[in-house]
N, C-alpha and C positions, 0 to 999 in steps of 0.2 A: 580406902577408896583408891582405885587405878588411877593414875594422873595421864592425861594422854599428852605427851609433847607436844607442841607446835612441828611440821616438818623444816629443816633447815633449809636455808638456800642449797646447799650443798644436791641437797635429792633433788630439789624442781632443776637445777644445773645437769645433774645427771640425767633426769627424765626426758628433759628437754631432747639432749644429745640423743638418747636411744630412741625418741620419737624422729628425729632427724634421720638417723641410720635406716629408722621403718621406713619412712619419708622416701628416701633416696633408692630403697630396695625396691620399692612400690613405683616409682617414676621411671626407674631403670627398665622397667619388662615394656622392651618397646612392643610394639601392634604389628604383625604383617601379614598381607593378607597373600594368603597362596592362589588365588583367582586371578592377581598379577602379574605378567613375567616382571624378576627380578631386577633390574636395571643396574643396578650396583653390589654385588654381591662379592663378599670375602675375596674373591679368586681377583677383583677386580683391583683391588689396590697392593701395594707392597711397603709392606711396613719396614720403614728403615733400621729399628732398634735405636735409635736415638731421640725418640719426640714428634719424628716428621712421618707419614706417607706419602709414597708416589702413586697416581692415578695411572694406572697403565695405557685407558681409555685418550684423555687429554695429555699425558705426559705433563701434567703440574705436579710437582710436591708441593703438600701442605705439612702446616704447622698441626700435632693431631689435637691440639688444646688449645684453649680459646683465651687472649691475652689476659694474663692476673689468673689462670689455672697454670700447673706444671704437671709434667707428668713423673711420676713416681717409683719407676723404672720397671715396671710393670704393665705399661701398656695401658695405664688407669690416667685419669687426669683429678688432681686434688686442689682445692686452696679456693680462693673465691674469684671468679670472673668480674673483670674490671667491664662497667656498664659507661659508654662513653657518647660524646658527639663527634660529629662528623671532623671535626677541624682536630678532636683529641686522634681521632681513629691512623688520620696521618703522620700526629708526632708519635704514636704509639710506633707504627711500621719504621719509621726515622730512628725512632729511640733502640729499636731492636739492634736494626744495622749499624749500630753507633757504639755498640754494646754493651746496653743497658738492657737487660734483659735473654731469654733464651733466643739465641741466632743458632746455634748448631752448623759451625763455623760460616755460615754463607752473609752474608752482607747486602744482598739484591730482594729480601723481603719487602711485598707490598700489600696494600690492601687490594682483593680480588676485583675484578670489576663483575657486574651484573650476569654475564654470561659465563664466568668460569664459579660464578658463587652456584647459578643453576646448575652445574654440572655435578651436582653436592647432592642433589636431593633424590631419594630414594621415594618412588610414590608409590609403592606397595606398603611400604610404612610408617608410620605416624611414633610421637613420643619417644624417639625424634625420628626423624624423616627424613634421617642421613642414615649411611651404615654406621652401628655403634661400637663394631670392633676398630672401626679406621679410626673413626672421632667418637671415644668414649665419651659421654656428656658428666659435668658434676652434679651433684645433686641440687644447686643452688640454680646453676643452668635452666634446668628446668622445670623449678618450683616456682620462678621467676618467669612474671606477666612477660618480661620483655626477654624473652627465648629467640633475640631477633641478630640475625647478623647483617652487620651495613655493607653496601658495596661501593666502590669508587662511581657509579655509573648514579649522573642524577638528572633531572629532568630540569631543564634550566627556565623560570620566569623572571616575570616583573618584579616579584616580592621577594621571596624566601624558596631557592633550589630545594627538591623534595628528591630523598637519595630511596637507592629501589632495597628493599629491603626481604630478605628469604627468612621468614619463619618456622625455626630447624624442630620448633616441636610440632605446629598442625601440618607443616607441609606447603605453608602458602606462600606468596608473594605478593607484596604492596611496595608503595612511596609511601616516604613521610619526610617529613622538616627533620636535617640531621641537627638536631637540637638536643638531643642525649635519648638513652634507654636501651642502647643499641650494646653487641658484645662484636669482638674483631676475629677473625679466625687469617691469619697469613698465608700468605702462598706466595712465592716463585716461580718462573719459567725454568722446569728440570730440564725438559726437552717439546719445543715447540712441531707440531707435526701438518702438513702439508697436503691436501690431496688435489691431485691435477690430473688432467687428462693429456693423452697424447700418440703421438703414434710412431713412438719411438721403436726401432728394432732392434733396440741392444740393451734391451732388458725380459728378451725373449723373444717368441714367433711374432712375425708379424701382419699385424691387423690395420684396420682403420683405426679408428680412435678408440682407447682403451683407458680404463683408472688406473692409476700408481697412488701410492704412499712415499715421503720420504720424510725424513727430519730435516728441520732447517739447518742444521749443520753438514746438511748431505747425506748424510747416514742412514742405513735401512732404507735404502731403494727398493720397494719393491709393486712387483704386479699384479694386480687383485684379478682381470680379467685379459681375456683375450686367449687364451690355450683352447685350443678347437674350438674357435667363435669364428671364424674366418667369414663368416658371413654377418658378424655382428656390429656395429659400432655404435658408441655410448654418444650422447653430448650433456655437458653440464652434472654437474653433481656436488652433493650438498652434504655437508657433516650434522648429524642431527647433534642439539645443545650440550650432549653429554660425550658426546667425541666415541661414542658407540657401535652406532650406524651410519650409514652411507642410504642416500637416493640418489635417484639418476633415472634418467630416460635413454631406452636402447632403441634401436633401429635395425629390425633383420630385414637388410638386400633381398630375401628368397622372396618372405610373405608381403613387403612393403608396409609391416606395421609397427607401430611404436608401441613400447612398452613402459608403461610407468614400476620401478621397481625398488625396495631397498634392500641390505645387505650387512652385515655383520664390519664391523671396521677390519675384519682381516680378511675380506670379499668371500665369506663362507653366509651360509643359509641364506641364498637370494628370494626373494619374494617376489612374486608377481601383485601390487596393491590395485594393478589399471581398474577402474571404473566407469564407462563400459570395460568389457575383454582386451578391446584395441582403440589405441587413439591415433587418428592420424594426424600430419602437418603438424608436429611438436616444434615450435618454435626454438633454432638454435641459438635463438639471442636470449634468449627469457631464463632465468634461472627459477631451477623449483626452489622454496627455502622451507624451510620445516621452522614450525612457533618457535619463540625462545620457551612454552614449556613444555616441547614433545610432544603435543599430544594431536598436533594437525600438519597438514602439508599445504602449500598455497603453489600453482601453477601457471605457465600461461599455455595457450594452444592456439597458435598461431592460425589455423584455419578458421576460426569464428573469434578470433582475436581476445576470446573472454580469460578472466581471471578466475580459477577456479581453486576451492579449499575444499580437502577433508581428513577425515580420520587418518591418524597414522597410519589404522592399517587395511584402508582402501576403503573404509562405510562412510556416508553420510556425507557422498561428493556437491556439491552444489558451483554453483556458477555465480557470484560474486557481482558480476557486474553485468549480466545478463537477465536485471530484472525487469518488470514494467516496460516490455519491449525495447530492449537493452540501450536505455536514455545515454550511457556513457559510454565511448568508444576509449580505447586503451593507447598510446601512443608506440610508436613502433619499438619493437624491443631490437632497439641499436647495439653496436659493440661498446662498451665500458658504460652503459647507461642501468639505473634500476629503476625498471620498470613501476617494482612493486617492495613494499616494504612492510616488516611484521612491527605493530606498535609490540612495546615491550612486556606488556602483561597479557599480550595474546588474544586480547580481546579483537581486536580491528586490525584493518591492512589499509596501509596508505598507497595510493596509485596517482600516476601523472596520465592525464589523460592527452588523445590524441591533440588536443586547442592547447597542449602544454600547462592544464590547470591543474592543483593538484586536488585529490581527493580522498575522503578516508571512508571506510564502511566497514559493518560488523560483520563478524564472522558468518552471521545467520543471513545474510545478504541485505540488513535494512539499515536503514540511516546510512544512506549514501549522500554525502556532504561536501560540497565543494569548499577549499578550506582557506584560498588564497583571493582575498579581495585586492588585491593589487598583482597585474599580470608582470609575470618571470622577463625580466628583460635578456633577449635576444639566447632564451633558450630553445634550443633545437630537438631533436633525436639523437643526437649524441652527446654523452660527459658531464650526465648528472648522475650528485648520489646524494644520498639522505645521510643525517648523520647518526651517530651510535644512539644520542639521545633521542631522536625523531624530533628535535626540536626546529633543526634547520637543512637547506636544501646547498648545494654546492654545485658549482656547473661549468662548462668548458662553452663560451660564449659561441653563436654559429656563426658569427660573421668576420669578415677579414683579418681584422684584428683579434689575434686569441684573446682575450681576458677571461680572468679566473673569477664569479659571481660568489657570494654570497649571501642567504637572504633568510630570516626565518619563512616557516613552512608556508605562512601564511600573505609572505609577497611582501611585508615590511622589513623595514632597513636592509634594506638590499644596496651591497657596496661593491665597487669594483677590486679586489682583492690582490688583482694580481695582471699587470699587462704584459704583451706580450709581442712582438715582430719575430719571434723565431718563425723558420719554417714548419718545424714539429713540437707541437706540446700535449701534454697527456690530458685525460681527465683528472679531477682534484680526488686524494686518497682521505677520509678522515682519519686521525686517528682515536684510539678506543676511547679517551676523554672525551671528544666532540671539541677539543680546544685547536686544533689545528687540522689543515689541509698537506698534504703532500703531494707531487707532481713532478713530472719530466719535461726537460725542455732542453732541445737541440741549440745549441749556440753555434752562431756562423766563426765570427770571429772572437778567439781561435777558438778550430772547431773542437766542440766538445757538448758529454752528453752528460746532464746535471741530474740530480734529482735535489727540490729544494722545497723547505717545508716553512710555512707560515702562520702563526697565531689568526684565528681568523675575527678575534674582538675588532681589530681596525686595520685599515688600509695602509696605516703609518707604521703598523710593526715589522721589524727586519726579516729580512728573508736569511735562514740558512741553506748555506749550496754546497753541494757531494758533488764530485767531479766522478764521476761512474764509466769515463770511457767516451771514445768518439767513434768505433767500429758499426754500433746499431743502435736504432731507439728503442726507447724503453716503453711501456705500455702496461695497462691494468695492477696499476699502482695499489697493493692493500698494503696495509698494516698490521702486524701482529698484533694481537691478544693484549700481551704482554706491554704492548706500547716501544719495543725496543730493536725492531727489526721491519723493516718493508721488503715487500716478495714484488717482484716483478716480470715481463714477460721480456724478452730482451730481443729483437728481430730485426735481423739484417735486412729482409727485402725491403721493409718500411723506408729504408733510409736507399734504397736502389741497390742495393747488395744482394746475391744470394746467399741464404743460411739458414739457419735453423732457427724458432722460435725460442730462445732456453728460457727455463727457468729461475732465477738470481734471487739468493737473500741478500739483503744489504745490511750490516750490523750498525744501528747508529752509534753505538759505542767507540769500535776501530774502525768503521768507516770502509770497510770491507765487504766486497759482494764476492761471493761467491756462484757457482751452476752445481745447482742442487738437483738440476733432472737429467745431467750426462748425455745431451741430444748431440746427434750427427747434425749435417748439412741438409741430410735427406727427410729429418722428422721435428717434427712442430707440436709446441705446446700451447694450447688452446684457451683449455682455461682452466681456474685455481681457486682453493679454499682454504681458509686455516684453520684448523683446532687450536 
């Protein structure tokens, strides 16, 4: 008689593993569909041979493996991904730069915030819904419910913050309670990038108002428009979330018509998206902004003052706040004020209306919702901004005395933040945390021009102050990305001087501002975005 063994551990061991390897070969064949343009494609990052890519697009390198994977020197990533909460995700980026862990000599690793995590996603395809030569996935990656990567950016309440979360295998994005489930992917500030407008003439022929590019260390200056435009000029323009494309609104002096357009980040394939062919009275204060996911454009049009959203690329325009006999009027789109704001999952837009209330509505123009039961003390038309999170509003008071406001969206806990008897103070800058304000402020005696930043949890937290110079004031205060650098506009005649508007980084590290847009006396820099 045949005895038949029992099989050993040894084979289900075995079997296991070559069912793993099946596993892993079968998860690896990502999805893409050719009926998309490609948004992230091979040509688009630079793989360092060490571990990291650089995005060409954004200028961030990233880590190409997700903390607790390595890579293998081959451009593969192996080992098991550490699944964490929100509070590990920080010691994680800490522990790197500490040198525990793969740093690949840099020391300035953090975790991404919500907008440079979006610039990651690939939406032609799925499984995963990044490129998978920049960030090869493990197998465990994406056998695992939680194929989720966290970002710093969260949405602050009463109870328990809920951090925004990209998931790298469907492609989507939610919040959740950074309570665990979550995997970390690192990145850096390689090279932070700039785009502004200006009408500078010594960076070529010159025009009205034109786009530039530059890095925030000065570098690659360069001019996307204005070579035989002589009849053209741009205002406002916006970096779409992957640091890809450019929109903007143009103005030809011949026809008197405006053009709604976007453009390739190195000013090649211009598009015409207008909806109608022409729009007139294009609000020069109003900035377009494109969704945080791509896939819509939000505007204003100062001649019937409405807020209007569509398709990236020009269908399915609608008018926002033009419904039911257009019940909300929009408040004026002022210098350094936002008008309008994209909530972060793309669904809604938040606006302040002309009574200074704020309001939010869907993208399809319904549920239009006034949000703030307690009215904005002594806010005006100028020197509000919302913050990163859309959780809270910031403001540059209208009346004699500047004070700096703070309040959530909703008109509670509204504090005075910051007061003021100088003669010149700026609007408040958030930065990407939503934990602090930034701002300018002319000091008589002695004369000098600051820029000083505030925790905005209380009235009682210290103020830090950069002495920046007493030549001009500073103006349209942002914040890098990265949280490590403020851009500013810097202009002599504000202060009674003639000059030029420039453009300054300010490094909070060294404490150092730089003129990263190289302006004469006779050209002025208007206005500015960052990638």
């Amino acid at each position: 008689m045949k005895i038949i063994r029992p099989l050993s551990r040894h084979f289900f061991a075995l079997l296991t593993m070559c069912l793993m390897l099946v596993s892993a070969q079968v998860l690896a064949a990502q999805i893409c569909s050719t009926d998309m343009p490609d948004e992230a494609p091979d040509s688009r990052y630079t793989d360092n041979g060490n571990g990291t890519v650089t995005d060409k697009y954004t200028g961030l390198m990233w880590k190409q493996c997700v903390e607790g994977a390595t890579t293998d020197g081959s451009s593969n990533c192996t080992g098991i991904p550490s699944s964490v909460n929100w509070s590990s995700a920080i010691q994680l980026a800490d522990s790197v730069n500490n040198g525990t862990g793969e740093s690949f000599g840099y020391e300035d690793w953090r975790l991404p915030n919500f907008k440079e995590l979006a610039s990651l996603h690939r939406p032609n395809c799925t499984q995963p819904a990044v490129n998978a030569t920049a960030f090869p996935p493990t197998a465990q990656a994406l056998a695992d419910e939680y194929a989720r990567l966290i970002s710093s950016t969260h949405s602050s309440s009463t109870s328990t913050p809920r951090y925004f979360i990209f998931d790298v295998y469907g492609g989507d994005f939610y919040h959740q309670p950074g309570t665990g489930g979550t995997f970390v992917r690192l990145v850096r500030d390689a090279r932070s990038k700039l785009l502004f407008l200006s009408d500078q003439s010594n960076v070529g022929i010159e025009s009205e108002e034109d786009i530039h590019t530059v890095n925030s260390d000065g570098s690659e200056l360069t001019r996307l428009t204005g070579t035989g435009e002589e009849n053209l000029e741009y205002s406002w323009a916006d970096w779409s979330p992957d640091g890809s494309k450019i929109v903007t609104f143009r103005y030809d002096w011949w026809s008197g018509n405006h053009k709604l357009l976007t453009m390739n980040a190195d000013g090649s394939n211009v598009t015409d998206i207008t909806n109608p062919p022409t729009v007139n009275s294009i609000s020069r204060q109003a900035r377009t902004r494109w969704s945080p996911d791509g896939t819509k454009i939000a505007y204003l049009v100062s001649s019937d003052g409405d807020l209007y959203v569509m398709d990236a690329d020009g269908s399915n325009k609608l008018g926002l706040t033009d419904q039911v006999g257009k019940v909300i009027a929009l408040a004026d789109a002022a210098e350094d004020s936002e008008v309008f704001a994209w909530s972060l999952d793309s669904s809604k837009i938040y606006f302040m209306s002309d009574l200074h209330d704020v309001y939010s509505v869907d993208t399809d123009g319904a549920n239009i919702t006034k949000l703030n039961t307690t009215p904005l003390t002594q806010l005006g038309d100028f020197g509000y901004r919302w913050s990163p999170d859309r959780q809270k509003i910031a403001w540059l008071s209208s009346g004699g005395i500047k004070d700096i406001y703070v309040a959530n969206i909703d008109g509670t806990e509204q504090i005075v933040l910051y007061s003021s008897t100088a003669n010149n103070i700026s609007a408040p800058a958030w930065s990407p945390d939503s934990s602090s304000v930034a701002f300018s402020e002319l000091i008589s005696v002695p004369l000098s021009m600051k820029i000083k930043i505030k925790d905005v949890s209380s009235a009682t937290n210290p103020v830090t102050s950069i002495d920046i110079g007493v030549s001009s004031a500073a103006y349209s205060l942002s914040w890098s990305p990265s949280g490590d650098k403020i851009a500013y506009i810097f202009g002599g005649e504000s202060v009674g001087e003639t000059g030029a508007d420039s453009l300054y980084v300010l490094d909070l590290n060294t404490r150092i501002a730089i003129d990263v847009s190289l302006s004469t006396n006779s050209n002025h820099v208007m206005t500015f975005d960052w990638r």
